[in-house]
N, C-alpha and C positions, 0 to 999 in steps of 0.2 A: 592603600598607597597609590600616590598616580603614575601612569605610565611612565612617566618623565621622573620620576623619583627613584623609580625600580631602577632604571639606565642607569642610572645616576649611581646607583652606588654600586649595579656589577661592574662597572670601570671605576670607579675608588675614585670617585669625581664628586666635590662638592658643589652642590647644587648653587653654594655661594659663588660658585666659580661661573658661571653661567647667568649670574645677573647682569655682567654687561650688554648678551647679547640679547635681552629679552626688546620684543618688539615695542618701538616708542607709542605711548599713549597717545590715542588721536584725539588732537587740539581742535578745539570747535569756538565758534566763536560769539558770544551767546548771542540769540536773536534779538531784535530791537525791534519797536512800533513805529520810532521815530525815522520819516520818511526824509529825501532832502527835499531843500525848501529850494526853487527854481525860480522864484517869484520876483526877482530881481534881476532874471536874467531878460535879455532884448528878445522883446514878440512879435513873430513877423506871421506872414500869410503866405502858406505852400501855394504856391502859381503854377509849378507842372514838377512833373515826376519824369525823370528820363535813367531808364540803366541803374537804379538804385541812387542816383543822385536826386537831391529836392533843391529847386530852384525857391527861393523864399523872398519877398520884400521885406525889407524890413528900414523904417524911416525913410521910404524913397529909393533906396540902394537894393540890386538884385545879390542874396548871397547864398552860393552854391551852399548845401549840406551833408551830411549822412545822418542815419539814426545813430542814435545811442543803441548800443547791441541788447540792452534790455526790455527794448518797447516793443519787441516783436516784427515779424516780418512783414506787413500791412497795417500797422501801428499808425500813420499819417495818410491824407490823402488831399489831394486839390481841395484848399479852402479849407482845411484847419488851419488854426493861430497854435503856434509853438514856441515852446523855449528854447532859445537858442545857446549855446555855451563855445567858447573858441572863438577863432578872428571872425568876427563879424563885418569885414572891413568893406566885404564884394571885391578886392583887387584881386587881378587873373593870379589865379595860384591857388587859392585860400580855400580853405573848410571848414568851415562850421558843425556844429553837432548838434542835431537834434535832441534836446534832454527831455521834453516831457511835450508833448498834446494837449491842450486846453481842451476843457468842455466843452463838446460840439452841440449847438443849441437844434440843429437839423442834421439827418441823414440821408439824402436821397439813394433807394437801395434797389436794385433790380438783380434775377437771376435771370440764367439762358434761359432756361423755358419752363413752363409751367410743372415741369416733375425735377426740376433740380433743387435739392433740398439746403444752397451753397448761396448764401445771399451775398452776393458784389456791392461794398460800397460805392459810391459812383462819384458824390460829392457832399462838404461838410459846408454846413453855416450858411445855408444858401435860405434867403427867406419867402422864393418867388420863383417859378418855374414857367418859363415861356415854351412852349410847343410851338414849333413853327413847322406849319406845312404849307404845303403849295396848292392854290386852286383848282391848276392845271399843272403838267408836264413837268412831276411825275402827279397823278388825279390824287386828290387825298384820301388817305385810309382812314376812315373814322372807329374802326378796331383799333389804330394804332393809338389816334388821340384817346382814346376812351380811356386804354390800357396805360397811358403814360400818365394822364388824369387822374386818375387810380393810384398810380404811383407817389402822386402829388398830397393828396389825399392822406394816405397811409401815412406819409415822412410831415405832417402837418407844414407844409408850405403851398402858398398861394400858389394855383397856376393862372397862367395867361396864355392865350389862343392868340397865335401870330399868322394872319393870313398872307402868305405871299404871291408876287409873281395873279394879281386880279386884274393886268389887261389882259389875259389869258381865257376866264371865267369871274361868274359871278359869286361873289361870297356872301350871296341872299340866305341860301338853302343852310349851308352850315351856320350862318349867324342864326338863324330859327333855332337850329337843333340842340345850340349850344345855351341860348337866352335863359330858360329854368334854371341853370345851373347858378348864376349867377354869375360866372366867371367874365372877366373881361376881354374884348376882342378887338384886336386892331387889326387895321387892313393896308398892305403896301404895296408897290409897282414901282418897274425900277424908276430909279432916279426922279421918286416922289419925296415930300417932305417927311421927315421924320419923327415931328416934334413930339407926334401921341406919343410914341414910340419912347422917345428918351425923356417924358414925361413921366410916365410908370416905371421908368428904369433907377430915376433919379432915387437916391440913397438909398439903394436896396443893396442886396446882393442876389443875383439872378442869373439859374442855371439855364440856359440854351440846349435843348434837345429835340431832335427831330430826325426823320428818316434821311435818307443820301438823297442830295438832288435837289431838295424846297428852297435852297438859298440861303441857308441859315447862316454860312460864311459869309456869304455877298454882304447879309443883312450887317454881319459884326466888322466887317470892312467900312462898311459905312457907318455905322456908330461911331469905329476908330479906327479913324485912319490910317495909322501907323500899324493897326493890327497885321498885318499881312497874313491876316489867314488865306489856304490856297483854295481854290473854286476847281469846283468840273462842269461835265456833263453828264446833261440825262441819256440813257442808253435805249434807243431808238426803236430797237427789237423789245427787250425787257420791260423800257419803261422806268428801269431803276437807275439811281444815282452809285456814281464810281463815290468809296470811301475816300476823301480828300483829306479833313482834319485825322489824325492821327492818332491823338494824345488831348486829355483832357486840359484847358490851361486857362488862370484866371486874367482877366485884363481890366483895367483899370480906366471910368468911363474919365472922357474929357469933363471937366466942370462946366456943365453946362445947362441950362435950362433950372440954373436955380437951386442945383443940386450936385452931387457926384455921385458913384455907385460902383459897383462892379460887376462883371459879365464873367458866366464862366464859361466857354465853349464845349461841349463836348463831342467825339468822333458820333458819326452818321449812325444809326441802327437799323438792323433790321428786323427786331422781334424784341420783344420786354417784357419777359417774364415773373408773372405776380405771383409767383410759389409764398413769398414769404407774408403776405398779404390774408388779414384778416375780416369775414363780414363786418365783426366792429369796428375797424378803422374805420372800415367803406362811408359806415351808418353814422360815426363820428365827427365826418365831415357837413353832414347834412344836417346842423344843428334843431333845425326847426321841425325834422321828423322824428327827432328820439323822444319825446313825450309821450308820442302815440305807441310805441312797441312798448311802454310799458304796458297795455292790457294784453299783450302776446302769449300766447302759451309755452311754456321753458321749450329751451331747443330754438325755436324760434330762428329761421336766420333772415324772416323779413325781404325775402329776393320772389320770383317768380313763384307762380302756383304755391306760396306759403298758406296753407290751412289757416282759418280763422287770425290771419295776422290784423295787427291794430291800425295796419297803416292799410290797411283794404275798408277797414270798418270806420276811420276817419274821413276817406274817399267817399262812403257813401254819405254818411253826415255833411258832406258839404264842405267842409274843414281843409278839405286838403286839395290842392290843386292837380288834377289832372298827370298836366305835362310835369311836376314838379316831379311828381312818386314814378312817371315814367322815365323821367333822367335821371332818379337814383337807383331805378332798377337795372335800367342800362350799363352803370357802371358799377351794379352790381354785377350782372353778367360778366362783363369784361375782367373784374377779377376775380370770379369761379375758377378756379381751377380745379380735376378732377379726383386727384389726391388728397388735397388739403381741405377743401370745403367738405 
């Protein structure tokens, strides 16, 4: 007999008497596969993140949002397209709701430094990646370009080499360095013309990033005008640029040259960490050298001093160009890091 039975009847209490108070069955509510459908609702493009709010276009019209509390807390980011649910209206007052994220076709993704194992998305959808540095003042880092090329690489989107600020120096020596790669390079001085410029910009969507100081505001100021992004200076003693952009935020090119596009600015850097960065991304971008690593021995990581790799054994056949295997070792270097590789 159970404990609760024994009671039960040394107090001369019917157990029937105590059916009311038995605790209520926990109602569950069965689970379903069926997800909602969002597909109907107005798609716009996150433009900047401020304080948990997301500034979104949507038709032309800027409309303030929140997430939907189910998407998580980094769920959205500059340059995703979202579903939107609620007054879509843009009038001052209004909220919108973020209900769902569309599939982000790119992720451009960086951590602080090479042993953080916490990868930072940075921007979504982005098909084109402009590195802008400066010839002179502040002198370019070619570890930084390497390592943001790199970057480029891994998230499968094009980069572009934006040389600024050339009445300063010449942009002989890095146009050489960069030529194997393939990649494209344009050269600017102030209040030169900009047509290469918003030639390559045209229908794309193209993330801006580079260290404090090269211009890269100035540059997106003069794309669009109305941009007011704020500018500084280079710091005399150091040598480096004061952070001025703040906040990542997309803008939207004038129709011009044939085309339209969009520019996503992002804050100044000073380090770009490839933790999350694998040899085979590296290797993946360099289409015309992965035939050869198949005769590699397993392990293989095809970088410096690699034992019998196939891309040393191609070099010597003639097969393979020089400077080509020495710019993808370089930016294999650049994304070694000591933990992960």
């Amino acid at each position: 007999m159970s404990p609760r039975a024994r009671g039960a009847m040394g107090r001369n209490i019917s157990l029937d008497d105590h059916s009311g108070f038995d605790r209520p069955a926990k109602r569950t509510r069965p689970r379903t596969k069926d997800r909602p459908n969002y597909s109907e609702l107005p798609l716009g493009r996150v433009i900047t993140i401020d304080r948990g709010r997301y500034r979104c276009q949507v038709d032309g019209r800027m409309v303030s949002a929140a997430k939907a509390r189910g998407l998580g807390r980094k769920a959205a980011i500059v340059g995703d397209l979202v579903r939107l649910d609620g007054d879509v209206s843009g009038e001052e007052g209004t909220l919108a709701r973020i209900a769902e994220v569309a599939e982000r076709t790119t992720v451009l993704r960086r951590t602080a430094d090479d042993t953080d194992p916490f990868e930072r998305p940075i921007v979504a959808n982005a098909d084109q990646l402009m590195i802008v540095t400066a010839l002179a003042d502040p002198p370019p880092r070619v570890g930084m370009i390497d390592r943001i090329m790199v970057a480029a690489f891994d998230a499968g989107i094009e980069p572009i080499l934006c040389l600024t600020k050339a009445d300063l120096a010449s942009p002989a020596e890095l146009i050489a360095a960069y030529e194997p790669l393939d990649v494209p390079v344009v050269v600017t001085e102030p209040d030169a013309d900009l047509g290469q410029v918003r030639a390559l910009l045209a229908d794309h969507v193209t993330v801006f990033v580079g260290h404090s100081g090269v211009g890269k505001s100035t540059l997106v100021n003069a794309l669009i005008p109305d941009a007011d992004r704020a500018t500084g200076v280079v710091n005399d003693v150091t040598g480096r640029g004061r952070h001025t952009s703040t906040s990542a935020i997309a803008l939207e090119l004038p129709d011009v040259e044939g085309g339209s596009g969009w520019v996503i600015d992002t804050p100044g850097v000073r380090s770009f960490g490839l933790s999350h960065v694998t040899p085979e991304s590296v290797l993946a971008a360099f289409g015309d050298l992965v035939e050869y690593t198949e005769e590699c021995p397993r392990g293989c990581q095809h970088g410096v001093d690699a034992p019998e790799c196939g891309l040393d054994a191609a070099l010597a056949r003639g097969e393979l160009a020089p400077e080509r295997l020495a710019s993808y070792r370089r930016m294999w270097q650049a994304g070694r890091s000591t933990d992960s590789w």
